[in-house]
NUTORFI-499674 format. One record per atom (N, C-alpha, C): x, y, z negated; residue in one letter; atom name. Coordinates in steps of 0.02 Angstrom, whole numbers. Each point is the difference from the previous one (the first is absolute). Layout:
// residues N
+--------+--------+--------+------+------+
|     px |     py |     pz | resn | name |
+--------+--------+--------+------+------+
|      X |      Y |      Z |    a |   CA |
...
+--------+--------+--------+------+------+
***
This chain:
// residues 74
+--------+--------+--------+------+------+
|     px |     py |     pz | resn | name |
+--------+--------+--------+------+------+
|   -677 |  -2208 |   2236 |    x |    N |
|    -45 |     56 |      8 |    x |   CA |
|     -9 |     36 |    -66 |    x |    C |
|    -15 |    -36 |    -56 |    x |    N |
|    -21 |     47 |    -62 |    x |   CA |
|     76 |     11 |    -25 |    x |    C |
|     62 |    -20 |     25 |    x |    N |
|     47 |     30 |    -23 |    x |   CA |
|     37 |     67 |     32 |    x |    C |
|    -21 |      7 |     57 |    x |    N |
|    -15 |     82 |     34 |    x |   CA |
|    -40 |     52 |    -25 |    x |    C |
|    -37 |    -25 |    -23 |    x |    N |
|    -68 |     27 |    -30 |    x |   CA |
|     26 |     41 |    -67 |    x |    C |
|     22 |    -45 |    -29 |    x |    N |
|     27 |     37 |    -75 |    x |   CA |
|     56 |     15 |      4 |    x |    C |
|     52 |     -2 |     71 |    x |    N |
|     39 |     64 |    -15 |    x |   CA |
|     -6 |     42 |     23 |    x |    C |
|    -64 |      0 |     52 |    x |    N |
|    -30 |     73 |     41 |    x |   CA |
|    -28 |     34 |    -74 |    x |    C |
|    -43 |    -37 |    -54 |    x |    N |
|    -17 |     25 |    -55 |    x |   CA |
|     51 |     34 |    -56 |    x |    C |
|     66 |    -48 |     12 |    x |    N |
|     34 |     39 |    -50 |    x |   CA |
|     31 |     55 |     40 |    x |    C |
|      6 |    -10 |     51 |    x |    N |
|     32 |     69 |     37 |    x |   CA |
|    -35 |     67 |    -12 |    x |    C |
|    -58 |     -7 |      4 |    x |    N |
|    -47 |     49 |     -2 |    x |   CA |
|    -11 |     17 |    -83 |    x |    C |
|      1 |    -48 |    -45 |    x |    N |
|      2 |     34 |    -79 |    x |   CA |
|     71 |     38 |    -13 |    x |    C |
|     46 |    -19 |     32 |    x |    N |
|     54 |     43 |      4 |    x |   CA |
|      7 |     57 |     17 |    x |    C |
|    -29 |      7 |     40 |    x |    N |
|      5 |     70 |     62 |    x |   CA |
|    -72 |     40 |    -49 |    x |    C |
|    -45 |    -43 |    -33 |    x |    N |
|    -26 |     44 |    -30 |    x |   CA |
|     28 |     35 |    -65 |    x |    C |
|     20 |    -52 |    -37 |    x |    N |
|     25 |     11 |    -70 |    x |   CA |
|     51 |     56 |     10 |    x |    C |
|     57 |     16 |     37 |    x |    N |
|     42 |     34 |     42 |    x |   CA |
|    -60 |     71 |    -12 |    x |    C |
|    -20 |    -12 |     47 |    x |    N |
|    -51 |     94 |      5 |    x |   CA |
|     -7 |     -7 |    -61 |    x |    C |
|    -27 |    -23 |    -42 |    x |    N |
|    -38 |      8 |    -63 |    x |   CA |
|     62 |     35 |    -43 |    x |    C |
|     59 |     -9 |    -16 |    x |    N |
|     56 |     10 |    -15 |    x |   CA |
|     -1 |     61 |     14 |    x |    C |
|     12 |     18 |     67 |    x |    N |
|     36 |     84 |     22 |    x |   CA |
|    -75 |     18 |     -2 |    x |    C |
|    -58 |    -19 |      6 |    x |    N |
|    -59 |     40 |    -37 |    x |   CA |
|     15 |     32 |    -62 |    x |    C |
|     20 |    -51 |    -55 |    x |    N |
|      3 |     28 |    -74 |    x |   CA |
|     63 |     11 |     11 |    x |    C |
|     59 |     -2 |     21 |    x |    N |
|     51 |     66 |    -17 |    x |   CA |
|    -34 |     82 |     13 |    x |    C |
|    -24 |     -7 |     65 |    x |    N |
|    -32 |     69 |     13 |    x |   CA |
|    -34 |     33 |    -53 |    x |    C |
|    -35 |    -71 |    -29 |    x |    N |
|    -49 |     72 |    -65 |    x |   CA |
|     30 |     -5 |    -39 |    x |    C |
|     32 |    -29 |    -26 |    x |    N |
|     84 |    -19 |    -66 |    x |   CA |
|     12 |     86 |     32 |    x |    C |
|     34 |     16 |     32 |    x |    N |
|     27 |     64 |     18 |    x |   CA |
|    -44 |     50 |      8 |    x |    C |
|    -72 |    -15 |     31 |    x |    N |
|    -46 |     85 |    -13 |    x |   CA |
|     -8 |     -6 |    -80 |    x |    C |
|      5 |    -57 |    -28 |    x |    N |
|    -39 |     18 |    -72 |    x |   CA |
|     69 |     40 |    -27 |    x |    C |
|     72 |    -17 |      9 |    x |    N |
|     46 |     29 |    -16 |    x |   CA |
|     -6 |     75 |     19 |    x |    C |
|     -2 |     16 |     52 |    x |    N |
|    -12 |     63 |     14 |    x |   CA |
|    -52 |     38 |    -31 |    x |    C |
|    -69 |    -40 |    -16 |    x |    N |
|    -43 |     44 |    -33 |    x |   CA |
|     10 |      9 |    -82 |    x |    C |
|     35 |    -60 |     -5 |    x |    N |
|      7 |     27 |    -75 |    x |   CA |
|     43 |     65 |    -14 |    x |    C |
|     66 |     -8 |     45 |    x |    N |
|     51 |     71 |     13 |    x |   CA |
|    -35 |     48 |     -7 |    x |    C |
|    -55 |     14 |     58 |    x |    N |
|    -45 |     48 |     -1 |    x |   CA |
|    -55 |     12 |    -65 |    x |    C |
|    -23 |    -43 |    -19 |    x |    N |
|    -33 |     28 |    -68 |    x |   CA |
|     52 |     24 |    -65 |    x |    C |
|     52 |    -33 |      3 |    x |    N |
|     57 |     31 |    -52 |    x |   CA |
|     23 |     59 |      7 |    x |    C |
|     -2 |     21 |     73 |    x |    N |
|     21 |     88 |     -1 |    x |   CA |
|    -53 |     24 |    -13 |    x |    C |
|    -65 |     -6 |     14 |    x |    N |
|    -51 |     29 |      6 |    x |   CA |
|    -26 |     11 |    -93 |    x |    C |
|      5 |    -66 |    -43 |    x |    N |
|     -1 |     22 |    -51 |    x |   CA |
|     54 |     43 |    -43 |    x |    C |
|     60 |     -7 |     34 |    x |    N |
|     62 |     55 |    -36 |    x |   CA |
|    -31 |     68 |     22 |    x |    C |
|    -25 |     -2 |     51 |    x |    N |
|    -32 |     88 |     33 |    x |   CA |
|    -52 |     16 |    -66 |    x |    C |
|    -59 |    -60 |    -17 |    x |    N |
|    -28 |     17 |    -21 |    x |   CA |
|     14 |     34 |    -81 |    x |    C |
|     39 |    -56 |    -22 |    x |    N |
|     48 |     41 |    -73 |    x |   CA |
|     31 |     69 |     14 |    x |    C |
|     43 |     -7 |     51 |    x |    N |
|     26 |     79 |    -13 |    x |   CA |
|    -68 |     33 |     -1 |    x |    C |
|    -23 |    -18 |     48 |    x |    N |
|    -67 |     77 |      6 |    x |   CA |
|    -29 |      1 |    -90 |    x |    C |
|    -35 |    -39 |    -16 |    x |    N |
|    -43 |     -2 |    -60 |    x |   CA |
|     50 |     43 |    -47 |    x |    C |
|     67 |    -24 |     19 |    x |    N |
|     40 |     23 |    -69 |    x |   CA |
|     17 |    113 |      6 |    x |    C |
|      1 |    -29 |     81 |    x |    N |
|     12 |     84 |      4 |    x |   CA |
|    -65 |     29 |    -23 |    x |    C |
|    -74 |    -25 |      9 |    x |    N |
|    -50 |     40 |     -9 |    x |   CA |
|    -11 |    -11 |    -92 |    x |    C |
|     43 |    -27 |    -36 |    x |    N |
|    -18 |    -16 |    -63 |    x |   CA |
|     57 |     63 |    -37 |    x |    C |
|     40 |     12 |     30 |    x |    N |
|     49 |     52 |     -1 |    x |   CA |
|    -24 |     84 |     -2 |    x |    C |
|    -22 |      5 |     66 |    x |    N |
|    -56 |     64 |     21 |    x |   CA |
|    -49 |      0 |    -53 |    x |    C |
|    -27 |    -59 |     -9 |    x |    N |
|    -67 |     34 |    -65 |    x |   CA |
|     43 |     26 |    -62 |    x |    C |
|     59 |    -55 |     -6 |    x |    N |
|     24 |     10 |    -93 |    x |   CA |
|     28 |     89 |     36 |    x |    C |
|     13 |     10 |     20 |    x |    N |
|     42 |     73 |     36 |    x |   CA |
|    -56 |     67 |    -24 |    x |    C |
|    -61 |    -17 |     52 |    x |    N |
|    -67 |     32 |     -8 |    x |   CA |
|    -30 |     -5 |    -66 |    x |    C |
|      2 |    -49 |    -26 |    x |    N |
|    -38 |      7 |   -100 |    x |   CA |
|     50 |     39 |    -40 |    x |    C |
|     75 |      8 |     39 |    x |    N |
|     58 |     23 |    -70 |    x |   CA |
|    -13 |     77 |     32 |    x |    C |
|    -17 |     41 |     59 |    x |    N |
|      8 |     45 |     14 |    x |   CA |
|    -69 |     16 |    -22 |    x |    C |
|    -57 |    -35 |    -13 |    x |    N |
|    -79 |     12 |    -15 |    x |   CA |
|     24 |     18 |    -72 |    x |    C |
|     29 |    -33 |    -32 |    x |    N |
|     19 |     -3 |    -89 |    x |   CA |
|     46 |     86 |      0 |    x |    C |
|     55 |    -18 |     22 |    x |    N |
|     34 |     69 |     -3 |    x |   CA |
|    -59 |     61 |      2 |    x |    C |
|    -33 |      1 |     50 |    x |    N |
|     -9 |     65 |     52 |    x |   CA |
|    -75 |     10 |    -78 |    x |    C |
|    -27 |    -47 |    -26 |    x |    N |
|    -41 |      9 |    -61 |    x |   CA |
|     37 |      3 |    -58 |    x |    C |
|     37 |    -10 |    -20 |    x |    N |
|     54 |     26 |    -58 |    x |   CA |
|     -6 |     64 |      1 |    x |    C |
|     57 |     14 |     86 |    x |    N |
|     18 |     65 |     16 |    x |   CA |
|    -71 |     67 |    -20 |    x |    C |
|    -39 |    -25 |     28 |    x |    N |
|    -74 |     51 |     -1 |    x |   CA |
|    -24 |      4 |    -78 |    x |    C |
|      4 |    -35 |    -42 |    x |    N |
|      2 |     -8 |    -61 |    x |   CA |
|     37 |     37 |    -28 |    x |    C |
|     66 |     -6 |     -1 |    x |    N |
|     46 |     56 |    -11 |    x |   CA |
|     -5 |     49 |    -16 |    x |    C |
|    -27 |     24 |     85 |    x |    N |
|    -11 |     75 |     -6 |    x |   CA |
|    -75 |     19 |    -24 |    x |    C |
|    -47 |    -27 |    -10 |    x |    N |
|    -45 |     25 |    -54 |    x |   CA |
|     21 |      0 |    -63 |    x |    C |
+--------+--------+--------+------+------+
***
């Protein structure tokens, strides 16, 4: 009798340990995926910062010129 018993028990730590497994592959793979996703999301964020760091140096050299220029002509 108690030797049915503990392989109804080990059957069942099996069949659990088993799920537990393809449990953590599953998040093994969303965490893969979310990291994918935060790595584009921070490359988006560099280009952007860098294009808007671009536009200002653009806007201060045409602010500098366009006060030279007015200078100039007084």
């Amino acid at each position: 009798m108690m030797r049915g018993q503990l392989r109804t028990r080990l059957e069942e730590l099996r069949q659990e340990f088993g799920n537990g497994q393809q449990r953590l592959a599953e998040i093994e793979n969303q965490a893969a995926q979310l990291r994918q996703t935060l790595l584009r999301i921070s490359g988006a964020i560099q280009v952007l910062e860098e294009l808007l760091r671009e536009e200002r140096a653009g806007a201060e050299a045409e602010t500098t010129a366009a006060s030279s220029l007015a200078l100039e002509e007084v």
